[in-house]
N, C-alpha and C positions, 0 to 999 in steps of 0.2 A: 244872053238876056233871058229873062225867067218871064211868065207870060202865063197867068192863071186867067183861066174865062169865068167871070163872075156867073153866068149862069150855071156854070156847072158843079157852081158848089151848093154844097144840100145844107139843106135847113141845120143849125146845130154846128158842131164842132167838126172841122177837119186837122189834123196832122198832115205835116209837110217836113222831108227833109232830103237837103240837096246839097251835093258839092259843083262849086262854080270857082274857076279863077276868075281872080280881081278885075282882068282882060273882057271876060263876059259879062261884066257886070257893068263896063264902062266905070269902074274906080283909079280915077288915077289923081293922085293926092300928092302935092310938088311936098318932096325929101321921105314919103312913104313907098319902101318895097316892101311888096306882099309875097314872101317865100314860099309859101304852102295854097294849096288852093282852102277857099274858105267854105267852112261847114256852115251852113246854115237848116235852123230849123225855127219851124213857124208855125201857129195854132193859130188857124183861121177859125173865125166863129161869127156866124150868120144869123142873124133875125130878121126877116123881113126882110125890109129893102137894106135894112145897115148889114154893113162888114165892117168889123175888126179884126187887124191881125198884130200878133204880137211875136217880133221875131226876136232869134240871140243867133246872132254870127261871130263866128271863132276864125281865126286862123291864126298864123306866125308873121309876123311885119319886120322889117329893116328899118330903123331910123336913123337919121343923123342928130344927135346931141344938139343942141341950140347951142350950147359952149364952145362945141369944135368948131362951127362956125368961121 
């Protein structure tokens, strides 16, 4: 689990980038295997009391076809 302390992000824009498997993350999604650990990267940006963050996670997944079924 990933675990940022809001106060210790500074005024303005932070970068963030982390690799986590799906296991850390508590992702477990019925007929989704996650092969690879996933890349994530995140641009925190603070004003004031607000935070936004705008993430893109990557990784490699297994699925099962809705058709094979």
């Amino acid at each position: 689990m990933v675990k940022i302390t809001v106060v210790h992000i500074p005024d303005g824009q932070l970068e963030l980038e982390l690799e986590q498997t799906a296991q850390d993350l508590d992702f477990d999604i019925k007929g989704v295997r996650f092969i690879t650990p996933l890349l994530i990267k995140c641009l925190v940006s603070k004003t004031g009391s607000e935070i936004y963050i705008k993430a893109q996670v990557k990784g490699r997944t297994e699925l099962t076809c809705s058709r094979c079924l």
